[in-house]
One Martini backbone bead per residue (centre of mass of N, CA, C, O) as a GRO file, in nm:
protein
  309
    1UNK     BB    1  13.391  -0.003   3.284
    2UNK     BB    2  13.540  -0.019   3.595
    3UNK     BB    3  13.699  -0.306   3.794
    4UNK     BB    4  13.742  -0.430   4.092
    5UNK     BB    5  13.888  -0.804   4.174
    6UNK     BB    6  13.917  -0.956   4.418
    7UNK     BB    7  14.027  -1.271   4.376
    8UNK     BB    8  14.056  -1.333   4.060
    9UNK     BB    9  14.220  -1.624   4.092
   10UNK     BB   10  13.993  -1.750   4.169
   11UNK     BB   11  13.728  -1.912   4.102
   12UNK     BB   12  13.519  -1.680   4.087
   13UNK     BB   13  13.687  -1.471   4.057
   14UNK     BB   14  13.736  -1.546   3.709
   15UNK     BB   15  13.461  -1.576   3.631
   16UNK     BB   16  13.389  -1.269   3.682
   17UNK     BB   17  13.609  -1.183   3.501
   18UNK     BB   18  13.586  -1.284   3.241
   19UNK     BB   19  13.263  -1.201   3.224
   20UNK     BB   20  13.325  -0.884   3.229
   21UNK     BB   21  13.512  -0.884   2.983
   22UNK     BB   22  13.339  -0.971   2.782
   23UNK     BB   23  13.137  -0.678   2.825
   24UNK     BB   24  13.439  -0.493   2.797
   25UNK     BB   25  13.560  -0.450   3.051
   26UNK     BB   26  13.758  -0.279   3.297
   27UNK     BB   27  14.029  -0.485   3.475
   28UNK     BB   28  14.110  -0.525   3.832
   29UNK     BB   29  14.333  -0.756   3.944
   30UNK     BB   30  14.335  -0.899   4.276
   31UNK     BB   31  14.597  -1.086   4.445
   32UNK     BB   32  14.801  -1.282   4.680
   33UNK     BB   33  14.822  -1.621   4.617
   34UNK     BB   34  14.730  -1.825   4.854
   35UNK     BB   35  14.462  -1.951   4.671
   36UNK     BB   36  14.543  -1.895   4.393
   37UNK     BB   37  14.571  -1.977   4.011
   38UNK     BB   38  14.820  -1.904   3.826
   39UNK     BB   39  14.639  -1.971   3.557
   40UNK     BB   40  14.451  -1.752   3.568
   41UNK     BB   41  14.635  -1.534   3.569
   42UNK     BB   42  14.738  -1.550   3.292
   43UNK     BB   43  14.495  -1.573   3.143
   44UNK     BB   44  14.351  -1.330   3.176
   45UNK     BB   45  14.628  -1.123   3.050
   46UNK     BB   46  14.586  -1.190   2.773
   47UNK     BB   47  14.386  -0.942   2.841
   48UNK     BB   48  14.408  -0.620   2.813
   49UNK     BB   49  14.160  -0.516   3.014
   50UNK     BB   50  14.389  -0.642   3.218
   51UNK     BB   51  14.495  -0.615   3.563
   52UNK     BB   52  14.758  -0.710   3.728
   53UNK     BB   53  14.774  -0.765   4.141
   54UNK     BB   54  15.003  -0.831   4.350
   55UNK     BB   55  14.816  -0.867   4.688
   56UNK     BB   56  14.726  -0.755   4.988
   57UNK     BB   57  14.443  -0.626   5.127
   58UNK     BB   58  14.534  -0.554   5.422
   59UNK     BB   59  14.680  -0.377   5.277
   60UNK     BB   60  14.748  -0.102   5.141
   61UNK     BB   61  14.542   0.057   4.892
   62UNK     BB   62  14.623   0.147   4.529
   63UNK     BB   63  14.461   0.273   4.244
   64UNK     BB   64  14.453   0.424   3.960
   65UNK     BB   65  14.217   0.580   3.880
   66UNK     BB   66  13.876   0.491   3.761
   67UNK     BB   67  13.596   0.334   3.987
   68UNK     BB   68  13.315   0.193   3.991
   69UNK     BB   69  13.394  -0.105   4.068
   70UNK     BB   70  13.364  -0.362   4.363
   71UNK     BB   71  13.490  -0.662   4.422
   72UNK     BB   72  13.475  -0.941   4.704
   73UNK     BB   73  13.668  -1.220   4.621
   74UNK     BB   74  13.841  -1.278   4.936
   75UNK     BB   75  13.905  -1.601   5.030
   76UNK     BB   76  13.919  -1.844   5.217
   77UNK     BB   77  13.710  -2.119   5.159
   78UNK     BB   78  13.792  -2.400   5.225
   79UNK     BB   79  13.839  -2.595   5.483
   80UNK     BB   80  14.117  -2.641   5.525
   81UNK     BB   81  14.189  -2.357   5.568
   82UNK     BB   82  14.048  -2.323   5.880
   83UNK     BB   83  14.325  -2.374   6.013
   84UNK     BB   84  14.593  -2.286   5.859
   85UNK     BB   85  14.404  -2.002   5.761
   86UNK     BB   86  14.260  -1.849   6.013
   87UNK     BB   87  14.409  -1.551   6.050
   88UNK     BB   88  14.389  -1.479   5.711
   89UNK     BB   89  14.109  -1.473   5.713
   90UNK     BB   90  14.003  -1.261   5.960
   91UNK     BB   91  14.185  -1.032   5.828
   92UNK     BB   92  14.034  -1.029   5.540
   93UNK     BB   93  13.716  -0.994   5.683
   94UNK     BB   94  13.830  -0.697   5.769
   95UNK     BB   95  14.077  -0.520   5.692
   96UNK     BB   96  14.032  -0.574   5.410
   97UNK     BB   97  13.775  -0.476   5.338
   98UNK     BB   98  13.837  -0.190   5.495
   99UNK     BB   99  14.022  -0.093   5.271
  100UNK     BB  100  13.769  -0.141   4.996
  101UNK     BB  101  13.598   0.070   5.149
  102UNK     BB  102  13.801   0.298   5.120
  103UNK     BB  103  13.847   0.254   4.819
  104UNK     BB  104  13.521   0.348   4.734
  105UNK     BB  105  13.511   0.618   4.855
  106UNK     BB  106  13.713   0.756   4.715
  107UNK     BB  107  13.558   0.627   4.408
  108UNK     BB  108  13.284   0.613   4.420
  109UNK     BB  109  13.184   0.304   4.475
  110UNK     BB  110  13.080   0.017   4.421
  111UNK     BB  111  13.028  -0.219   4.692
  112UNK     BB  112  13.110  -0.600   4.685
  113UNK     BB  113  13.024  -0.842   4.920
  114UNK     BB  114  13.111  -1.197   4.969
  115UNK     BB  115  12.922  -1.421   5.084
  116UNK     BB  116  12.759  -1.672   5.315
  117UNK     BB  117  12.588  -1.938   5.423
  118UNK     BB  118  12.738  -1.979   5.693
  119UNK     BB  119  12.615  -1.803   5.877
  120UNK     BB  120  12.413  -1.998   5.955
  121UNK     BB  121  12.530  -2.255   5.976
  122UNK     BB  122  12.301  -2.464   6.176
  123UNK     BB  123  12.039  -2.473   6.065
  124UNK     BB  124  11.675  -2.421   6.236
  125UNK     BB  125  11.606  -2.318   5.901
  126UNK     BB  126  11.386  -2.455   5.673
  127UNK     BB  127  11.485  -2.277   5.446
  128UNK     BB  128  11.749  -1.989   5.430
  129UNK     BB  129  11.682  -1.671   5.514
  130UNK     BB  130  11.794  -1.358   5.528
  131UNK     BB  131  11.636  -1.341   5.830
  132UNK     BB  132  11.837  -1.527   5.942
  133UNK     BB  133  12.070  -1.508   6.212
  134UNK     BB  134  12.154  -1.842   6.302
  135UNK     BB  135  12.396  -2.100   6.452
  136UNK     BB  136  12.685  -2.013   6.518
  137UNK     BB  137  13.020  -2.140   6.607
  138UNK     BB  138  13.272  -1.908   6.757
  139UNK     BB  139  13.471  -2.162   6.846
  140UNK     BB  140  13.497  -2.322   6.578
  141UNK     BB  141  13.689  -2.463   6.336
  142UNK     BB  142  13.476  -2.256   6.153
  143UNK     BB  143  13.500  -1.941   6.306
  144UNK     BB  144  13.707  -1.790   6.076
  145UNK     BB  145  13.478  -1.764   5.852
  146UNK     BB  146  13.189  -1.763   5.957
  147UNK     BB  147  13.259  -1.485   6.123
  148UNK     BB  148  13.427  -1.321   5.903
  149UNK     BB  149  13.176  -1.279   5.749
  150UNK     BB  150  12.986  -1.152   5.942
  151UNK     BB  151  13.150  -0.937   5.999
  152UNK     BB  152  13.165  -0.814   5.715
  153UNK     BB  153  12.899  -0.759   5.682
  154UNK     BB  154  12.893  -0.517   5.891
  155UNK     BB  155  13.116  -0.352   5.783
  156UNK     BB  156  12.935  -0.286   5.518
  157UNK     BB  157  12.703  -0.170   5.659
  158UNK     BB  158  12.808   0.050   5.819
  159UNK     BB  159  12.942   0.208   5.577
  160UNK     BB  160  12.647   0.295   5.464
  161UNK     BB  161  12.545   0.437   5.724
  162UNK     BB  162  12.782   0.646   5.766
  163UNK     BB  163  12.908   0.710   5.438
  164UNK     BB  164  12.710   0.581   5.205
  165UNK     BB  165  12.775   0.315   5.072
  166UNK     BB  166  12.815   0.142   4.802
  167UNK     BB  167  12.611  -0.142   4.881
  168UNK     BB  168  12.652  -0.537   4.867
  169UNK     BB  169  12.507  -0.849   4.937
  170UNK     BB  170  12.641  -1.210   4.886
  171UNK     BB  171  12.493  -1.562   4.957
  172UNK     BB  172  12.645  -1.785   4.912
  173UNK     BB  173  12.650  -2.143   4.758
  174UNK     BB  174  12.704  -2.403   4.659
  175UNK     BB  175  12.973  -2.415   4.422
  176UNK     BB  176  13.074  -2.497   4.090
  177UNK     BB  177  13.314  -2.571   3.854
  178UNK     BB  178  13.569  -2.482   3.675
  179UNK     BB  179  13.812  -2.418   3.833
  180UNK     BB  180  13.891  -2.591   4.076
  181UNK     BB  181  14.042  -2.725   4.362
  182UNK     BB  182  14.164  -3.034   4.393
  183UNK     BB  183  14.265  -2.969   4.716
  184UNK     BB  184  14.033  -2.808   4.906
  185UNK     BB  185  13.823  -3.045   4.990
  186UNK     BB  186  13.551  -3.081   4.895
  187UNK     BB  187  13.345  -3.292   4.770
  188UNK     BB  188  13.361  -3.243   4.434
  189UNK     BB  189  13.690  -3.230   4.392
  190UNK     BB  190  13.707  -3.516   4.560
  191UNK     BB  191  13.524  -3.705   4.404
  192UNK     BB  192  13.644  -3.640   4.106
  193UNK     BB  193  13.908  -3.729   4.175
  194UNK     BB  194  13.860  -4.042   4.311
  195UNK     BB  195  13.772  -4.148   4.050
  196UNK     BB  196  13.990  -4.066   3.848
  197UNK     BB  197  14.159  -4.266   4.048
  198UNK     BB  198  14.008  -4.520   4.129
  199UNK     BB  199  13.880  -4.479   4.360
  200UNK     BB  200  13.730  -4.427   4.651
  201UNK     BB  201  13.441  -4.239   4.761
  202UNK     BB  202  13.459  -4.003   5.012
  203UNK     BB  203  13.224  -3.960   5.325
  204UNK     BB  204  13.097  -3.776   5.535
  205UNK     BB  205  12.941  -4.003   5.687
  206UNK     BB  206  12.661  -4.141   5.573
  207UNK     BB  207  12.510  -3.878   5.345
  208UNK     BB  208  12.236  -3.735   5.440
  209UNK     BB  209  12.360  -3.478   5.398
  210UNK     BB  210  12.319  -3.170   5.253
  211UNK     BB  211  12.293  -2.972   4.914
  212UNK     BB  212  12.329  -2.691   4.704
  213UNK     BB  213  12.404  -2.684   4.374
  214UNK     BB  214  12.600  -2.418   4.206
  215UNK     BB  215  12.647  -2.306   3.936
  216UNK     BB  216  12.888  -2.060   3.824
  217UNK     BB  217  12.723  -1.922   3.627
  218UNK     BB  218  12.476  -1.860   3.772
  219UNK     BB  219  12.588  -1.681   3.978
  220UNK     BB  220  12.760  -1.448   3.845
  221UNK     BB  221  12.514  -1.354   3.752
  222UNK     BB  222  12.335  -1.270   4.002
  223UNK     BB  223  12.587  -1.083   4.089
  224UNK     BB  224  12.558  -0.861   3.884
  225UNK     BB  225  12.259  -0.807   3.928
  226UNK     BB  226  12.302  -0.682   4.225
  227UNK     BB  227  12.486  -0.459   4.147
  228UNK     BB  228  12.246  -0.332   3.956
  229UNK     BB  229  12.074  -0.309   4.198
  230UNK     BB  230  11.907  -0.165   4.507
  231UNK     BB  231  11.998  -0.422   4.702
  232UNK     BB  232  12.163  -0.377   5.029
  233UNK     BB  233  12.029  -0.647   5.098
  234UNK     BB  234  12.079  -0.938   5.129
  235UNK     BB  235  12.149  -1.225   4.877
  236UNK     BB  236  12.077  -1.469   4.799
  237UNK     BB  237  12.279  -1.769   4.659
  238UNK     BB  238  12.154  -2.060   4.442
  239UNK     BB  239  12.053  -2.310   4.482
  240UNK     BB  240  11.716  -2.497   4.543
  241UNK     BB  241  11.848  -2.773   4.491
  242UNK     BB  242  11.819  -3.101   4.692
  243UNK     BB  243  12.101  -3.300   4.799
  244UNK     BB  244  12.274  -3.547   4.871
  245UNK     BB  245  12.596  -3.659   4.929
  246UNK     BB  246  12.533  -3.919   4.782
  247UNK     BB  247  12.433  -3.875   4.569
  248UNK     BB  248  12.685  -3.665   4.469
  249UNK     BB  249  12.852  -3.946   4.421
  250UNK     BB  250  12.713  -4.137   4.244
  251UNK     BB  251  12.680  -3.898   4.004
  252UNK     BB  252  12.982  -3.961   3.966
  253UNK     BB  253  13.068  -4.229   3.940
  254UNK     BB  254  12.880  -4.249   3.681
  255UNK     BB  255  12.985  -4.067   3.472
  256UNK     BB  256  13.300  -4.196   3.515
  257UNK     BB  257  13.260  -4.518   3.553
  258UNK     BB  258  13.281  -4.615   3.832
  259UNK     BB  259  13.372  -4.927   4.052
  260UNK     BB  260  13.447  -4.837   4.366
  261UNK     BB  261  13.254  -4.644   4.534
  262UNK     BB  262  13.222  -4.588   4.881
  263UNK     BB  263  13.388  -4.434   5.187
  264UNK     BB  264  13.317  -4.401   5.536
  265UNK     BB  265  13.385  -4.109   5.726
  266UNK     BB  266  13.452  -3.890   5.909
  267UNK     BB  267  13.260  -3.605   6.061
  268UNK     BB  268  13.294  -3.282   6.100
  269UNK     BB  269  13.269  -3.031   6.287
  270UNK     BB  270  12.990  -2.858   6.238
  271UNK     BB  271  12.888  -2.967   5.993
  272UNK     BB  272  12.585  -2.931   5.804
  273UNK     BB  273  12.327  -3.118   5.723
  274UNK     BB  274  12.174  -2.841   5.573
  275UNK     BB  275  12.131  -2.657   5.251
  276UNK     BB  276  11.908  -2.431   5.183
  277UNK     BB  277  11.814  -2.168   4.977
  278UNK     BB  278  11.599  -1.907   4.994
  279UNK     BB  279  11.470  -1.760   4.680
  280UNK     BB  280  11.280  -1.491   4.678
  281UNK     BB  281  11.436  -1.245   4.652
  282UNK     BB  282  11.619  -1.297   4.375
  283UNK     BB  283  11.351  -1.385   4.222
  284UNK     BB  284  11.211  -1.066   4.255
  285UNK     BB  285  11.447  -0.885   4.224
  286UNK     BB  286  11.662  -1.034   4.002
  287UNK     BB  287  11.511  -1.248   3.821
  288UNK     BB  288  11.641  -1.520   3.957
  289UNK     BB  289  11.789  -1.838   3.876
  290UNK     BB  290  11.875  -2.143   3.823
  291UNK     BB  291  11.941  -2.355   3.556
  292UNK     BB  292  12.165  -2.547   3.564
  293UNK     BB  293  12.189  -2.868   3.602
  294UNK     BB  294  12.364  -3.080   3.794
  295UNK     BB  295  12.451  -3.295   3.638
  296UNK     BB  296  12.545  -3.120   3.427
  297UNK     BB  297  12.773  -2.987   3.574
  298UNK     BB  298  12.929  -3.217   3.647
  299UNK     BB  299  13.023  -3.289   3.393
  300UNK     BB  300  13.158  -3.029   3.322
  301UNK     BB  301  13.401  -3.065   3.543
  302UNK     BB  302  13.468  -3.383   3.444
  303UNK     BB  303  13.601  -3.226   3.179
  304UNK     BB  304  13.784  -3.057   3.296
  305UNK     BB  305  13.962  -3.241   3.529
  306UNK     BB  306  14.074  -3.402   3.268
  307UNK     BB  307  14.221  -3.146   3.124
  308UNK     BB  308  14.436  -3.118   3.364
  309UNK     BB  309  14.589  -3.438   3.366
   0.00000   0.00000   0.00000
């Protein structure tokens, strides 16, 4: 199977290039390099079976031979970018979309577009079904992800209706484990950092806004089942294992032996309360659920960002 994969030097798109290529599987990884990571894009090159392209997929594209399927993990995802990198976002999330849907039309491909929780916004249920339709503010701070992933999810739909393309959705929940950014703004490699360098873990606000943290080999899992089902329709995916954001940084705190304790800081506009995935979807469809327990997942994450200090 040939497989072109949007965001390949990033955190998940990484990973699931990885595992496609142990899988046998030949990969075209694409990457603008915006907040990809130059080693990543290394090791993958390692493997014969691996093509790197670095482009914006913004730009027009085009890849030759027979394409099977497209993945697109491509978008700045950290908080960080939601500002610095707002206008890049919400054009990654619409016109390269509509490129990489140009792409698979042309190549009869299978497309999977990466979505994310963030859809449903500040959640009025809990926990969120795929069928919940969200609380986003259009106008806020993170509303150039929020809404861009929305477009994104619209456009990948219409394109299915209108030209039959096969298409899957995947609605990411917060995801963690090696190769991630460690200053991306995030909870985890921000509390990981502070705390191997001595410092206090800093927390927005009391620390009771909960998150379900899913590791990253589970989730990967998850994509490929997805693109493998006959499912079109939305599939969260993600831990349904809820914890406030006090409990994971305590137990990075323990992990790594810190006794420098925790300080809280202001908490951003429109940050989230509460985050747990309904997977009854994942889980029927799929027959998928997430195994690697939180506490090992963390630890392994801090044997990670230790091996690259």
């Amino acid at each position: 199977m040939r497989i072109v994969i949007a965001g390949a030097a990033g955190f998940i798109g990484f990973h699931l290039t990885q595992r496609l290529l142990g899988a046998g599987c030949e990969v075209v990884g694409i990457d603008s390099m915006t907040t990809g990571n130059p080693t990543n894009a290394a090791d993958l090159c390692k493997n014969p079976k691996f093509t790197f392209v670095q482009q914006d997929i913004c730009a027009p594209l085009s890849i030759d031979g027979p394409v099977d399927r497209i993945f697109n993990m491509a978008c700045p995802a950290s908080p960080i970018d939601f500002h610095e990198k707002a206008v890049e976002i919400m054009l990654t999330c619409s016109l390269g979309v509509k490129n990489l849907l140009d792409l698979a039309n042309t190549k009869h491909a299978l497309f999977l577009q990466a979505s994310t929780s963030e859809c449903y916004g500040e959640p009025l249920v809990h926990p969120q079904p795929e069928s919940y339709r969200g609380n986003v503010n259009p106008i806020g701070p993170r509303a150039p992800y929020d809404e861009g992933k929305r477009f994104a999810e619209a456009m990948t739909t219409t394109y299915h209706r209108l030209f039959q393309t096969q298409t899957r959705l995947v609605r990411i929940f917060n995801t963690y484990g090696p190769r991630m950014r460690a200053d991306d703004g995030r909870a985890l490699p921000t509390f990981i950092s502070q705390a191997l360098d001595g410092k206090p873990v800093t927390i927005h606000g009391d620390g009771n806004q909960t998150r379900s943290f899913c590791y990253v080999d589970d989730l990967v899992e998850a994509i490929i089942r997805t693109a493998d089902s006959d499912c079109i329709e939305p599939v969260n995916i993600g831990n349904d294992v809820e914890i406030t954001i006090r409990e994971a940084a305590e137990a990075i705190l323990e992990i790594v032996g810190s006794k420098k304790g925790i300080a809280y800081v202001e908490r951003p506009v429109n940050d989230p309360d509460r985050r747990r995935p309904d997977l009854t979807r994942a889980k029927h469809i799929l027959g998928w659920s997430a195994k690697v327990p939180w506490k090992e997942g963390f630890a392994r994450t801090i044997d990670y960002f230790k091996s690259i200090r």
